[in-house]
HTML snippet that shows the backbone in 3Dmol.js (N, CA, C, O; Angstrom):
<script src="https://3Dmol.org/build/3Dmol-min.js"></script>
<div id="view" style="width:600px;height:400px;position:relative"></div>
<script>
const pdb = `
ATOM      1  N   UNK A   1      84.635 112.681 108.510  1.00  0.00           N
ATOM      2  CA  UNK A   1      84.294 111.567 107.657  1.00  0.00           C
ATOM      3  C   UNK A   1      83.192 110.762 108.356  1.00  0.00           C
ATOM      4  O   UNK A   1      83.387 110.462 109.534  1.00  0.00           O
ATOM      5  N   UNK A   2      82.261 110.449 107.867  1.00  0.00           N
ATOM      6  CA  UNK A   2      81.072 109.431 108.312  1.00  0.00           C
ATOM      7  C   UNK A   2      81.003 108.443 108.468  1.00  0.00           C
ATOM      8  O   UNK A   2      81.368 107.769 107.504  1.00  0.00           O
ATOM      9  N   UNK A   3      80.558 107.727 109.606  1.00  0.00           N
ATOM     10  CA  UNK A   3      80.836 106.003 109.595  1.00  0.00           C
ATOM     11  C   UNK A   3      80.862 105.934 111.303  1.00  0.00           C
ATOM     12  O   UNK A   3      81.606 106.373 112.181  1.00  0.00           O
ATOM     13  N   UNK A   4      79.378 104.974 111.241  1.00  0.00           N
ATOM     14  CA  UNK A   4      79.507 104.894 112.787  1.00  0.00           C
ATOM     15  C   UNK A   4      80.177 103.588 113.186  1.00  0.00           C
ATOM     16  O   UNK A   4      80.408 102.731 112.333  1.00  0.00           O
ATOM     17  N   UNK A   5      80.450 103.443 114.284  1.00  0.00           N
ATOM     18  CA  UNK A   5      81.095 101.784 114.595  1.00  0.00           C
ATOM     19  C   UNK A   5      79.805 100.693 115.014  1.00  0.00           C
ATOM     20  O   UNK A   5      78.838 100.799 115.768  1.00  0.00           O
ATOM     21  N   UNK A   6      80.241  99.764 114.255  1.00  0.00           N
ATOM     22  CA  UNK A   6      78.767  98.582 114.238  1.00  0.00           C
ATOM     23  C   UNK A   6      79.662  97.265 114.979  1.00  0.00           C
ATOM     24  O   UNK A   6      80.721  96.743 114.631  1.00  0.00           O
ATOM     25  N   UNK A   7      78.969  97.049 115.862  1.00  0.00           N
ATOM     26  CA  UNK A   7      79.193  96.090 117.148  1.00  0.00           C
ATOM     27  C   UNK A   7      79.099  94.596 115.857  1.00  0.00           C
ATOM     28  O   UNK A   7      78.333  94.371 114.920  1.00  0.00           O
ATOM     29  N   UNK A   8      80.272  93.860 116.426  1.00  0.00           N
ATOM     30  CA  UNK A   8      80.284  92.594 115.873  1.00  0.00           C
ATOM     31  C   UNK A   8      78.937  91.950 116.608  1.00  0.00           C
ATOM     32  O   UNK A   8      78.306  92.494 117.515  1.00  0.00           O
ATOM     33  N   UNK A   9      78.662  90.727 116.032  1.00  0.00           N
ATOM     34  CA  UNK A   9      77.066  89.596 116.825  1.00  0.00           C
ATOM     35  C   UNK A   9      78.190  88.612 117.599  1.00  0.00           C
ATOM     36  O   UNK A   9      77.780  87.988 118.578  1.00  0.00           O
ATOM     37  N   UNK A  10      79.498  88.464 117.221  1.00  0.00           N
ATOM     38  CA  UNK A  10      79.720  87.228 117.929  1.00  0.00           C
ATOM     39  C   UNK A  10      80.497  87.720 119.684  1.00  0.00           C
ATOM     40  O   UNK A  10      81.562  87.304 120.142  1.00  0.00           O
ATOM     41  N   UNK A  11      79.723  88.495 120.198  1.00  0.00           N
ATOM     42  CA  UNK A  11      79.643  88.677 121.576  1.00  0.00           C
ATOM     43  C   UNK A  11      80.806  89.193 122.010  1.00  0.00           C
ATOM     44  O   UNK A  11      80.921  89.289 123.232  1.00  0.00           O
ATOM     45  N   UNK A  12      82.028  89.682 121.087  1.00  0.00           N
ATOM     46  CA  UNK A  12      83.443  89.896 121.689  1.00  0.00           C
ATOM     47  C   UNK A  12      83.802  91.041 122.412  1.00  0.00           C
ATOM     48  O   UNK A  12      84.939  90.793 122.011  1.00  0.00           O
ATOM     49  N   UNK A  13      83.883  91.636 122.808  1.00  0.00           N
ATOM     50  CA  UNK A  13      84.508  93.236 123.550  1.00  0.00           C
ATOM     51  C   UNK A  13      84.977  94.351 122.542  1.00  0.00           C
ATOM     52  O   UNK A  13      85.418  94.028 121.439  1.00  0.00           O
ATOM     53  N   UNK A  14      84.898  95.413 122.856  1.00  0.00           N
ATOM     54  CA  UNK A  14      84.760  96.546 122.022  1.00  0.00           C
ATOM     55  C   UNK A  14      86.179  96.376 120.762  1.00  0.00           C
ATOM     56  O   UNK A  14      86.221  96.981 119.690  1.00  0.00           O
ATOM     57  N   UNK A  15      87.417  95.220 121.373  1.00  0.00           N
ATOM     58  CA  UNK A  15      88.071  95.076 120.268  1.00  0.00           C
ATOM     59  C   UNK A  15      87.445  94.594 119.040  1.00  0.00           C
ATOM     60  O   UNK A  15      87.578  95.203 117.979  1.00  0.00           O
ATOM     61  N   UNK A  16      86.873  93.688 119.132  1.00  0.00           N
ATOM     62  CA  UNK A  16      85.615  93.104 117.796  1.00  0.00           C
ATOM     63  C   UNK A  16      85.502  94.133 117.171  1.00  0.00           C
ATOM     64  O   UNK A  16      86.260  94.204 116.204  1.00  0.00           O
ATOM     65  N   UNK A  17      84.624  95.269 117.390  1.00  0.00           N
ATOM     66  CA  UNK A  17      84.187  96.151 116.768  1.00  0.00           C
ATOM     67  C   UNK A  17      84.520  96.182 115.181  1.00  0.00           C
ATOM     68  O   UNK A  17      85.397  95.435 114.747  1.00  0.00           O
ATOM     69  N   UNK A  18      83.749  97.129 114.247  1.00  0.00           N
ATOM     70  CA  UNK A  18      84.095  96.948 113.165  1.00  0.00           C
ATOM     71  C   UNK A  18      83.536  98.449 112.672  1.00  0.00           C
ATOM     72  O   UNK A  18      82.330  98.688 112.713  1.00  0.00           O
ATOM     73  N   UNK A  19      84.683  99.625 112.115  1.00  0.00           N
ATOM     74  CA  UNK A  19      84.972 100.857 112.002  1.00  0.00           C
ATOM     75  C   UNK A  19      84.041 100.598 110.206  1.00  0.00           C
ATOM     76  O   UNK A  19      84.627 100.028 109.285  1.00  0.00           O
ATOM     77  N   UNK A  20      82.766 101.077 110.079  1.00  0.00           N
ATOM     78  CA  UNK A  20      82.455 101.252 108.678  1.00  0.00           C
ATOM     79  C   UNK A  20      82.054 102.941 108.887  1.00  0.00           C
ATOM     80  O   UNK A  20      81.559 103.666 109.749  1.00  0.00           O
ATOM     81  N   UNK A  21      82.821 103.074 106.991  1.00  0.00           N
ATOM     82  CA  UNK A  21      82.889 104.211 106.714  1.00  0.00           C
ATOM     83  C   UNK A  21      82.391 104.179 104.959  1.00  0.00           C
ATOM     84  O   UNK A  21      82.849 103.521 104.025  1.00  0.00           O
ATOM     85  N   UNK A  22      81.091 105.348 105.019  1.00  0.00           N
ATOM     86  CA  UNK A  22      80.577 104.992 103.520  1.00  0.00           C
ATOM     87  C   UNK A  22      80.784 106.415 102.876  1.00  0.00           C
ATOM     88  O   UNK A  22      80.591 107.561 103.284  1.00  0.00           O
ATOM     89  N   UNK A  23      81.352 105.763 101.468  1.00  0.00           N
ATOM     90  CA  UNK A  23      81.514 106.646 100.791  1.00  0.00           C
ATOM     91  C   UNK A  23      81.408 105.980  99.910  1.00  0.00           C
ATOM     92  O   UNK A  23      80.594 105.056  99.909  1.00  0.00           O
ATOM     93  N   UNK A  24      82.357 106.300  98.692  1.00  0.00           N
ATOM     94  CA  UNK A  24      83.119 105.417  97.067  1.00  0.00           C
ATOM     95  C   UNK A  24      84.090 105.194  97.176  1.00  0.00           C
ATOM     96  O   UNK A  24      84.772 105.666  96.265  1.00  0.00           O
ATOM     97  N   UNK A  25      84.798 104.476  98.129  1.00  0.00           N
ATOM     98  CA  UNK A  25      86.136 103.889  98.089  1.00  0.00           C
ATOM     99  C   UNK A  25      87.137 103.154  97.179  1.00  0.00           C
ATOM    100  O   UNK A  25      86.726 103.165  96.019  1.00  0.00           O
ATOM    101  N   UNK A  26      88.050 102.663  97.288  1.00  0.00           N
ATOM    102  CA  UNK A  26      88.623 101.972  96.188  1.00  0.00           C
ATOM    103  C   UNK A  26      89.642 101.231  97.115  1.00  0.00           C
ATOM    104  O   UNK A  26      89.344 101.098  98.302  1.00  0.00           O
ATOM    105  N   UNK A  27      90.869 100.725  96.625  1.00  0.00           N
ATOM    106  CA  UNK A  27      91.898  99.652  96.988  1.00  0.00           C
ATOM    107  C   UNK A  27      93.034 100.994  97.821  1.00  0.00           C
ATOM    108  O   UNK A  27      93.743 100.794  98.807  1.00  0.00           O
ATOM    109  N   UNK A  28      92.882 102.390  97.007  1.00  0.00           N
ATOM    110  CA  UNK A  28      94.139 102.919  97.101  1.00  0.00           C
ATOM    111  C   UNK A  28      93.584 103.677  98.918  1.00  0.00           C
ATOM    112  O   UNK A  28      94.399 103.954  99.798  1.00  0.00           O
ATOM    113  N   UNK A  29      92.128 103.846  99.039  1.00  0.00           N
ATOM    114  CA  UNK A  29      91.785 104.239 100.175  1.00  0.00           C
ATOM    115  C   UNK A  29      91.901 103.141 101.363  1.00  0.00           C
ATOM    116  O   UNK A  29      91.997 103.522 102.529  1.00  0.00           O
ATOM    117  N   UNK A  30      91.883 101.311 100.915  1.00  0.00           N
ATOM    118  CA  UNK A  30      92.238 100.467 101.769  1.00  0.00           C
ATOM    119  C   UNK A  30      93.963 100.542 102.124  1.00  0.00           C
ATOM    120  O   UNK A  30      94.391 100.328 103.258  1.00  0.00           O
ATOM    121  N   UNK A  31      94.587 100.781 101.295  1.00  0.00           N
ATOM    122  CA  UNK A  31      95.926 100.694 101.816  1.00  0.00           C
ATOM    123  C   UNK A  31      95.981 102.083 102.734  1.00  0.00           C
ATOM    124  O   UNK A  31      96.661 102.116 103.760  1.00  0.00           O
ATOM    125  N   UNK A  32      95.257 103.148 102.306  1.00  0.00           N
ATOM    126  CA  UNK A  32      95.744 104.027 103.290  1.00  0.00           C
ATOM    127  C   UNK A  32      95.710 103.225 104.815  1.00  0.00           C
ATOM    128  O   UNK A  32      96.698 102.920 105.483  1.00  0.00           O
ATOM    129  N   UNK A  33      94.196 102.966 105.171  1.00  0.00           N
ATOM    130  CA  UNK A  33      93.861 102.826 106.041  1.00  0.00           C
ATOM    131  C   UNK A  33      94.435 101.539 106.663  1.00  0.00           C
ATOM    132  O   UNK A  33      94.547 101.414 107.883  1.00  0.00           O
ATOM    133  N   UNK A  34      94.777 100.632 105.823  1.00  0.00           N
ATOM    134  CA  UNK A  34      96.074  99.624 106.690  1.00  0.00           C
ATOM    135  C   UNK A  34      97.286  99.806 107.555  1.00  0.00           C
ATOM    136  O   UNK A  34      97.766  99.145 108.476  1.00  0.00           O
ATOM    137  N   UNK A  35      97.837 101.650 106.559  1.00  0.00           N
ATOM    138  CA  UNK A  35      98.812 102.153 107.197  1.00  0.00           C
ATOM    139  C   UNK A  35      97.941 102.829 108.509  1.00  0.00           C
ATOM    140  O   UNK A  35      98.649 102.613 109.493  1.00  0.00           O
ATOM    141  N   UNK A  36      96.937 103.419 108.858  1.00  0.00           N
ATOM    142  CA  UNK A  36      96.449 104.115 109.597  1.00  0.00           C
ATOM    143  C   UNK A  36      96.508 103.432 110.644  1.00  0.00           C
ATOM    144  O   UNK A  36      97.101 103.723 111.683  1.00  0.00           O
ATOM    145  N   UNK A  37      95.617 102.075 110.305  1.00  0.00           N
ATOM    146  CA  UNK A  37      94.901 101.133 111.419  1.00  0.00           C
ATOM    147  C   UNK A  37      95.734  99.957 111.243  1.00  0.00           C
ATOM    148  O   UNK A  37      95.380  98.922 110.678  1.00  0.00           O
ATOM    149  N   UNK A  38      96.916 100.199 111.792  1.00  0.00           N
ATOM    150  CA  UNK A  38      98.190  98.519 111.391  1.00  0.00           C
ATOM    151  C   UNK A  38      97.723  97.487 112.516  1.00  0.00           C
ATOM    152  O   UNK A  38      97.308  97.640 113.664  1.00  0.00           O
ATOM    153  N   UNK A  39      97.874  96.786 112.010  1.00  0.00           N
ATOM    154  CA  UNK A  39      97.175  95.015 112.620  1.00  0.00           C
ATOM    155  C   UNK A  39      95.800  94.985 112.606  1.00  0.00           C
ATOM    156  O   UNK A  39      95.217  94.101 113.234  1.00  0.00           O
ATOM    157  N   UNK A  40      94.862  96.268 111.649  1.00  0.00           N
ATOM    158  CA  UNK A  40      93.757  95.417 111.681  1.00  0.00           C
ATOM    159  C   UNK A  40      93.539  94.970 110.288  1.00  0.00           C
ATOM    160  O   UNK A  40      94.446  95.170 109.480  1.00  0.00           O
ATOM    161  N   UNK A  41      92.102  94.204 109.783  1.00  0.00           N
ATOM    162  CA  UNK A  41      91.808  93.815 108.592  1.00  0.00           C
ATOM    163  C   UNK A  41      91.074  94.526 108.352  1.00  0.00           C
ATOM    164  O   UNK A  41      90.139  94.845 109.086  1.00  0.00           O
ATOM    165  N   UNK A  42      91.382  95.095 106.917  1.00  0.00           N
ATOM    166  CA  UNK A  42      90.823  96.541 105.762  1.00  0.00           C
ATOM    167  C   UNK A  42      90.144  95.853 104.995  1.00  0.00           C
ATOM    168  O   UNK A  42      90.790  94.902 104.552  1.00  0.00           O
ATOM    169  N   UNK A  43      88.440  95.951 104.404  1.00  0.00           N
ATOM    170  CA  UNK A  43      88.138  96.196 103.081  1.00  0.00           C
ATOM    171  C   UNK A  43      87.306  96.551 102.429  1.00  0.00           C
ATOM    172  O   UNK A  43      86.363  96.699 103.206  1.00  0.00           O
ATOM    173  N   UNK A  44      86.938  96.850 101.295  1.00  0.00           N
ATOM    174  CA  UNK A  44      86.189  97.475 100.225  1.00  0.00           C
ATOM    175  C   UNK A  44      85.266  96.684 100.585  1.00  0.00           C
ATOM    176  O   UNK A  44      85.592  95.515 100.790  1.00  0.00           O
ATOM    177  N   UNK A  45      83.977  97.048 100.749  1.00  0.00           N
ATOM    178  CA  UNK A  45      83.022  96.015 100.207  1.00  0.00           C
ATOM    179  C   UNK A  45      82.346  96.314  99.200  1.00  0.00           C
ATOM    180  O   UNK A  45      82.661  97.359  98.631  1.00  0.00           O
ATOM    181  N   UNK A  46      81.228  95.523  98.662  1.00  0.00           N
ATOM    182  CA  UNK A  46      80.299  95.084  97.123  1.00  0.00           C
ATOM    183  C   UNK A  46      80.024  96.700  96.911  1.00  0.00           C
ATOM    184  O   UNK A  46      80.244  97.319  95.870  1.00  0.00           O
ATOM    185  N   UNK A  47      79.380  97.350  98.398  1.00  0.00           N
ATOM    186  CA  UNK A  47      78.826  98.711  98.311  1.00  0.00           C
ATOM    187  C   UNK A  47      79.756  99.681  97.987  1.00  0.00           C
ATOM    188  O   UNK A  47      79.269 100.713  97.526  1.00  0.00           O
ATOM    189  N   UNK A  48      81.100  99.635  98.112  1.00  0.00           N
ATOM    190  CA  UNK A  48      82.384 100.272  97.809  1.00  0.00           C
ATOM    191  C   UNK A  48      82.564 100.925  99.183  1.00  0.00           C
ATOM    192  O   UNK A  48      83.264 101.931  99.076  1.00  0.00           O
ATOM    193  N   UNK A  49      82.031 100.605 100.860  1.00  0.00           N
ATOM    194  CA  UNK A  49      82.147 101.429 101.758  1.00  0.00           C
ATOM    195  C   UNK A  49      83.399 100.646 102.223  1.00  0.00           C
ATOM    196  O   UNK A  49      83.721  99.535 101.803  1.00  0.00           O
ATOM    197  N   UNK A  50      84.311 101.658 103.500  1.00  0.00           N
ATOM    198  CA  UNK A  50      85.230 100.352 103.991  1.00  0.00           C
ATOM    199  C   UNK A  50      85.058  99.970 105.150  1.00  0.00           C
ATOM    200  O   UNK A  50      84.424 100.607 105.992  1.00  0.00           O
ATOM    201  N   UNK A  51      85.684  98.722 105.359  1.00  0.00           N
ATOM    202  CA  UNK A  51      85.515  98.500 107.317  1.00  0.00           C
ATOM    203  C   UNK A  51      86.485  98.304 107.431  1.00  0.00           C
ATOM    204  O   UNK A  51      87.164  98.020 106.444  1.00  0.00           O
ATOM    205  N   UNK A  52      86.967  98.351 108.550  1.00  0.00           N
ATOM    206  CA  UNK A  52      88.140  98.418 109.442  1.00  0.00           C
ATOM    207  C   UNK A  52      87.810  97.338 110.466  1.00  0.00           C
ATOM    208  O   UNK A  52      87.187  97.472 111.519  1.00  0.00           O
ATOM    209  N   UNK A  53      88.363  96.220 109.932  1.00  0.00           N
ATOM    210  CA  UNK A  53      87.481  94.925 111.330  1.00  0.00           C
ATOM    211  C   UNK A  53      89.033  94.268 111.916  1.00  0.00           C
ATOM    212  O   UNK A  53      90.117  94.148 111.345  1.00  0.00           O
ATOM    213  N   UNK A  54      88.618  93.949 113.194  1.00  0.00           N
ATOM    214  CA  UNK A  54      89.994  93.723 114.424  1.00  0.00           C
ATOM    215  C   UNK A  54      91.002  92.539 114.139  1.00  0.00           C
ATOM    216  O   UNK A  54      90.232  91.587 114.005  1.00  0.00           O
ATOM    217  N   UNK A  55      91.867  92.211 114.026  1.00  0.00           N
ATOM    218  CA  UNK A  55      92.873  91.849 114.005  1.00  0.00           C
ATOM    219  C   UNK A  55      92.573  90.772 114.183  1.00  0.00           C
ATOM    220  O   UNK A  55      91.976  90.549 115.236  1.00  0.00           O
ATOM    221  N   UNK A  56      92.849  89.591 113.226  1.00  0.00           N
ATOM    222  CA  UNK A  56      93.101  88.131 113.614  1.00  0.00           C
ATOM    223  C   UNK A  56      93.212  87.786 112.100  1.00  0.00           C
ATOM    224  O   UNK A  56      93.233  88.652 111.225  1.00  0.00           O
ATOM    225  N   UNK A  57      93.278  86.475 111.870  1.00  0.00           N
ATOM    226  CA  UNK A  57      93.992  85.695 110.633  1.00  0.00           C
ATOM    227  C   UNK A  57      92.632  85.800 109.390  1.00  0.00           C
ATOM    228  O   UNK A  57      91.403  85.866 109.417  1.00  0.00           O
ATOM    229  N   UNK A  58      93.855  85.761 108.226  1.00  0.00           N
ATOM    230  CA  UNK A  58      92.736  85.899 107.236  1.00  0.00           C
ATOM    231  C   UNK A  58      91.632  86.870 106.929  1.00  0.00           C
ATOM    232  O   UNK A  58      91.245  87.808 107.626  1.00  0.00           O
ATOM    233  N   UNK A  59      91.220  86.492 105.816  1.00  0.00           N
ATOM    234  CA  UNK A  59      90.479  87.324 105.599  1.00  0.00           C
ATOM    235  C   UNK A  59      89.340  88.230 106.489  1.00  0.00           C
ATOM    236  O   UNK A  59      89.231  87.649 107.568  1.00  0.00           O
ATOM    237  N   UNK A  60      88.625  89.188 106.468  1.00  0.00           N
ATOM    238  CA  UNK A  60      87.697  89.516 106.982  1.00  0.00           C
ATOM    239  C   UNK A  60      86.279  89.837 106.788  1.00  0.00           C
ATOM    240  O   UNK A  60      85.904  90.975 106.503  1.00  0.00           O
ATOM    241  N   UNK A  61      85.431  88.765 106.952  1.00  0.00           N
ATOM    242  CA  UNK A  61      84.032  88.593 106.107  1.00  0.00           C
ATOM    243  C   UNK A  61      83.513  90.043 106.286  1.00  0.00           C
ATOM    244  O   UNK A  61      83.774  90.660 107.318  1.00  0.00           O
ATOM    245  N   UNK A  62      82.686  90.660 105.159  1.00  0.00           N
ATOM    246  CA  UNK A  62      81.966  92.199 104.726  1.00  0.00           C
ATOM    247  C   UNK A  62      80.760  91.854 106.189  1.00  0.00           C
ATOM    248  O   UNK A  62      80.218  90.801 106.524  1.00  0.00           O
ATOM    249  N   UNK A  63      80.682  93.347 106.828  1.00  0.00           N
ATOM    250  CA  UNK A  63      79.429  92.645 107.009  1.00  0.00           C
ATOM    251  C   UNK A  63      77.694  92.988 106.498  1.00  0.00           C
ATOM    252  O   UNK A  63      76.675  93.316 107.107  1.00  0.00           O
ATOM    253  N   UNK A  64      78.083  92.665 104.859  1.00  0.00           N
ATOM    254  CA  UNK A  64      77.066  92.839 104.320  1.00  0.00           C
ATOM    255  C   UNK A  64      76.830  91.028 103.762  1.00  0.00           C
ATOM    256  O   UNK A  64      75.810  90.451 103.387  1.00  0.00           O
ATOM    257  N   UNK A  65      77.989  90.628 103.891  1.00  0.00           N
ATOM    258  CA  UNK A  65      77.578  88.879 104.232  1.00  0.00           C
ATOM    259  C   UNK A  65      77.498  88.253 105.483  1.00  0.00           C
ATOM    260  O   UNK A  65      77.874  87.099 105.688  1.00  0.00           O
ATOM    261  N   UNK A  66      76.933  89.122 106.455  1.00  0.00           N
ATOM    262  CA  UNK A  66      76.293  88.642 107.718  1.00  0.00           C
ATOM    263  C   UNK A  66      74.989  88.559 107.651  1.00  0.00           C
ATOM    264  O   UNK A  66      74.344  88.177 108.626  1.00  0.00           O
TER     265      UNK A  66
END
`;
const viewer = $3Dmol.createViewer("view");
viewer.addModel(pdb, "pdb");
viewer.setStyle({}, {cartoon: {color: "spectrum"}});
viewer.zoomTo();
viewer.render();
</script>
């Protein structure tokens, strides 16, 4: 599956990181990957690709709104 890992900007250690993977995704491919990747934050973005971004509260901004 395709999707390289894109370094967060706000300076954090390789946990930051943020797992994007492009394809045509949907909601039912985010829950997989919640079960896959448990404690991190899953989601679809505008482009329909997903990210997989590190663990902490709330939501997790796309980073196609960076």
């Amino acid at each position: 599956m395709p999707g390289p890992l894109t370094g967060c900007p706000d300076g954090h250690g390789t946990d930051a990181w943020v797992l994007l993977f492009t394809r045509d995704f949907d909601e039912r491919d985010a829950t997989t990957a919640r079960r896959t990747y448990p404690g991190r934050r899953v989601l679809v973005n505008a482009d329909r690709n997903l990210e997989v971004h590190p663990a902490g509260r709330g939501l997790p901004r796309s980073l196609l709104d960076r």
